[in-house]
N, C-alpha and C positions, 0 to 999 in steps of 0.2 A: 534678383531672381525670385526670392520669395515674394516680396509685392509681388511679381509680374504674375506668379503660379495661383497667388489669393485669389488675383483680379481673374485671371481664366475662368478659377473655379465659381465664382461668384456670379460670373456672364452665363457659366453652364446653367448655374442654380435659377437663374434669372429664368433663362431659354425653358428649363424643363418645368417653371412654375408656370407660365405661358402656355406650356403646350400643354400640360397637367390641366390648368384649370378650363382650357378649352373643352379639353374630352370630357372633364366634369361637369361640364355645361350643358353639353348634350343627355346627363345623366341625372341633370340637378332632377328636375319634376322624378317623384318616382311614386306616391302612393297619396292615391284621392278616396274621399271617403263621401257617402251620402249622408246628412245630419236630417231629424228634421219628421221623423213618421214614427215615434214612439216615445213617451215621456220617459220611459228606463233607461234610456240610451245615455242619460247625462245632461246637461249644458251644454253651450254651444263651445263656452271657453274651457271647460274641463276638455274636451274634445280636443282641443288647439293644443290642449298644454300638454300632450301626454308626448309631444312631439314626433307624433310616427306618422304627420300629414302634412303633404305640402297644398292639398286643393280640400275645402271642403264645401256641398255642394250640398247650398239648404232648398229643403225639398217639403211642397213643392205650390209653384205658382198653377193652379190647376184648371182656372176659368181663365179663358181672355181669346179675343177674337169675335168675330161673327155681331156685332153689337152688344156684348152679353158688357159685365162692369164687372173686370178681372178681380178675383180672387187668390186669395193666400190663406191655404191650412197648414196649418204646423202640428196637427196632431196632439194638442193640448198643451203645447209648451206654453203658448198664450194665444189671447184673442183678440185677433187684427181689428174685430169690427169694433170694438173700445177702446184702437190706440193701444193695445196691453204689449204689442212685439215692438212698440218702440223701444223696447229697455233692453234689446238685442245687440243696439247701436255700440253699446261700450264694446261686450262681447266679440261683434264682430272687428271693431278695432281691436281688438287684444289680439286677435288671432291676427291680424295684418302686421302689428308689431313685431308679431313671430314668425313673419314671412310667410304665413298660411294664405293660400289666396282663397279669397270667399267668393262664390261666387254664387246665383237666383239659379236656382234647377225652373222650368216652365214644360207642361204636360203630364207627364204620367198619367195614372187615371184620373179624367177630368171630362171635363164640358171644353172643347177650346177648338178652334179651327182660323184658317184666313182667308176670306171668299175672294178678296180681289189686293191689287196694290195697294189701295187707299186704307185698305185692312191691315196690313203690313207695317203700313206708314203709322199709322194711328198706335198701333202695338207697340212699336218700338216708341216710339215717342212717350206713351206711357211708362214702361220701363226704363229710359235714361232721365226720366224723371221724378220718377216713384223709387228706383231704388240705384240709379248708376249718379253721374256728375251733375243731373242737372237741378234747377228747383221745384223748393215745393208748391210754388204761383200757382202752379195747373193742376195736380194732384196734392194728395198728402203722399206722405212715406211713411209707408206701413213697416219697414225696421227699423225706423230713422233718421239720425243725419247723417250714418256712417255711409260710406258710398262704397258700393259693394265691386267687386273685380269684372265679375261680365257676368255672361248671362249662356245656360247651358240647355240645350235642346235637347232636352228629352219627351220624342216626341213617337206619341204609341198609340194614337187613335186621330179622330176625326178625319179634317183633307189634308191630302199631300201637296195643296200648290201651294206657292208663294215663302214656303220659310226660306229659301233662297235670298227675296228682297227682305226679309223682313233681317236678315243676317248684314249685307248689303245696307240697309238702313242706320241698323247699331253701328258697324264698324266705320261709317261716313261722321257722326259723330266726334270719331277722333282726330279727324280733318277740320269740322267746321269747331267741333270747342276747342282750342288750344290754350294748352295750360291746365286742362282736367285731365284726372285718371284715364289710363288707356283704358277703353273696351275687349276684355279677351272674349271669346267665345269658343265653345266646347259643343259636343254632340255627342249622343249615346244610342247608338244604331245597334240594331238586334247584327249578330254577329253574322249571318247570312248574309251575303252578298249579291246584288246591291239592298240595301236596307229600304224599306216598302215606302215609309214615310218623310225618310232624310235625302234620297238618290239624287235631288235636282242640287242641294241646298248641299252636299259635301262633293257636290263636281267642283264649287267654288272654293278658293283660295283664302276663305275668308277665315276659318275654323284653325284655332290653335291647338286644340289640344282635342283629340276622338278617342273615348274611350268605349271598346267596342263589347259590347253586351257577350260574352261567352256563357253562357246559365238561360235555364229556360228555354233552349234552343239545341234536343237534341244533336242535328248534323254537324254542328263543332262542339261538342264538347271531347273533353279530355278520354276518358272512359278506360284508362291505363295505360294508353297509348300517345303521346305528343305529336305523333306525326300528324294526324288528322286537324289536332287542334293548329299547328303550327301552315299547313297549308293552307286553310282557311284563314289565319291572320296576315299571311300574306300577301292573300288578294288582296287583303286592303291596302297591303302597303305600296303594293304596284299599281292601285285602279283609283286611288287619290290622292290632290296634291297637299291634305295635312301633313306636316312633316313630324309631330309628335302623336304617335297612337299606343294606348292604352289597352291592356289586359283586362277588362271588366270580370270581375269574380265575384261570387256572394263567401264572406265571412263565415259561413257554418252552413251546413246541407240544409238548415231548417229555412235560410234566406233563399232556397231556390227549389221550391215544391216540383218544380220540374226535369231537376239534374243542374250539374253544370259544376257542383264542390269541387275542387280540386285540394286535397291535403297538403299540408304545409310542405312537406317534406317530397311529397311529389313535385309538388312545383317548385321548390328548390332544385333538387336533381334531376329531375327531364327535362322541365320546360323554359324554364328562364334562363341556361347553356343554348337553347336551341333561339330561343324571342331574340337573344343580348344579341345574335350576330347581325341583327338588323337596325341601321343606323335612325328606322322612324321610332325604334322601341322606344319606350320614355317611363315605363313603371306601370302598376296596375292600380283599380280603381276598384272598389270594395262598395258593395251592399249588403249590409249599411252600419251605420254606427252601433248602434242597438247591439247588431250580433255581433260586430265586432269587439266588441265592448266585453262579451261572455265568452268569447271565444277566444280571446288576443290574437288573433289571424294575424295583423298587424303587425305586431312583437314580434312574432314568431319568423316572418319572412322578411322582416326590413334590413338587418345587416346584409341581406342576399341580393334584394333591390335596389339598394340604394349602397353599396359596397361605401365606406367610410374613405375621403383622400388619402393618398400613400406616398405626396412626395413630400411630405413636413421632414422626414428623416434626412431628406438632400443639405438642408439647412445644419441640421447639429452632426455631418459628418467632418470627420478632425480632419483640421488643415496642415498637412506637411510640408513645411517651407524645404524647398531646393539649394543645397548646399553647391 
């Protein structure tokens, strides 16, 4: 009988680390950070190491498109036109070793557009060569030989057509190289719905992970209410098929000259009880390193976001054999 009461208990343990690590699954991604626009911010691998980042998202690729011969600033970290960000390469593998995924931010304030498909095609092709699986024949790699996670659409000026194919383009990639790195892709849509510059290109299925700009955009922000901010996140969750969306926050009020801070402790106790009931939530995403860095934003919210596993104790509870 006691065999038989071990074995049950051990089938339980078995059952509930299974369903356990399911639900955790859905919970793993929980806090992305932007690296990449201020030399005070640190390293890229001090960044990694501080372990309170599962995505980090170097910023930013700002030329590319339109015929122009795409562009990478890093804000003084180093200088791509001398080869000086190849030494990013280790870095960025440090942070892979520690399961951070790195991935090319592309847009923000820049010069960059796509006039037709053949623009598209060309773009993407540049990048799974310049910085994802493939080689350096046709480009150099300006971080390296590290091959970076995907590629994040942050897109805030020029045209709205075509990032659709150009999304469609990268993720075919992991069709035609087998045996390379998978292509993730990510998006950073101003939180109003539908977003001006991304609407064609997140109707698509192709987008893992959206992390949606809440700051800088009056009509959703927090303003000591959750309600406003949590219906507005919702529409996204109903009106796209990404199944992991992001909480976009800036690190300290000085990261969002237009609103949008939301205090640690606020978003612990209003907002993340009301986001957690929605199974696309997936953790927030922070601008940027820099102020997070002064501010431990970070710190301060990750046991909340990222709740630590709770069924290890199933394992060390005493076994009483049936007499």
């Amino acid at each position: 009988m006691a065999i038989r009461s071990l074995a049950s208990l051990l089938l339980f343990a078995f059952l509930m680390l299974a369903l356990t690590g399911r639900l955790q699954a859905r919970r793993s991604s929980c806090i992305g950070v932007y690296w990449g626009q201020n030399t005070d911010e640190g390293s890229l691998a001090a960044a990694c190491a501080t372990g309170n980042y599962d995505f980090v998202n170097i910023a930013t690729l700002f030329k590319f498109g339109m015929g122009q011969t795409p562009e990478i600033n890093l804000a003084g970290h180093c200088d791509p036109r001398n080869n000086g960000c190849a030494r990013l390469s280790s870095e960025i593998e440090y942070c892979q070793e520690r399961g951070v995924k790195v991935m090319l931010s592309i847009g923000g304030g820049g010069s960059y557009g796509l006039r037709s498909t053949e623009d598209a095609k060309e773009v993407a092709s540049y990048l799974w060569h310049s910085f994802l699986g493939g080689s350096a024949a046709r480009y150099s790699r300006p971080l390296g030989d590290a091959v970076l996670d995907g590629i994040d659409f942050n897109i805030a000026g020029g045209s709205t057509e075509h990032y659709d194919e150009l999304a469609a383009f990268l993720k075919a990639y992991n069709e035609q190289e087998a045996g390379t790195k998978k292509v993730h892709l990510s998006a950073a849509p101003q939180c109003p719905f539908p977003d001006y510059w991304l609407a064609n290109a997140l109707r698509t299925d192709l987008f893992d992970y959206v992390w949606v700009q809440f700051f800088n955009n009056p009509s959703c922000h927090f303003s000591q209410n959750a309600i406003n901010l949590a219906n507005a996140f919702n529409k996204w969750v109903v009106s796209i098929p990404a199944q992991k969306l992001f909480l976009g926050l800036p690190a300290a009020p000085e990261a969002a000259p237009s609103g949008g801070y939301i205090p640690p402790e606020d978003l612990i106790s209003q907002v993340l009880p009301i986001l957690k009931d929605s199974d696309k939530f997936a953790g927030i995403m922070l601008w940027n390193r820099y102020h997070d860095r002064l501010s431990g934003y970070s710190s301060q919210v990750k046991s909340h976001v990222c709740p630590p596993r709770r069924f290890s104790n199933i394992l060390s509870m005493p076994v009483k054999s049936s007499k």
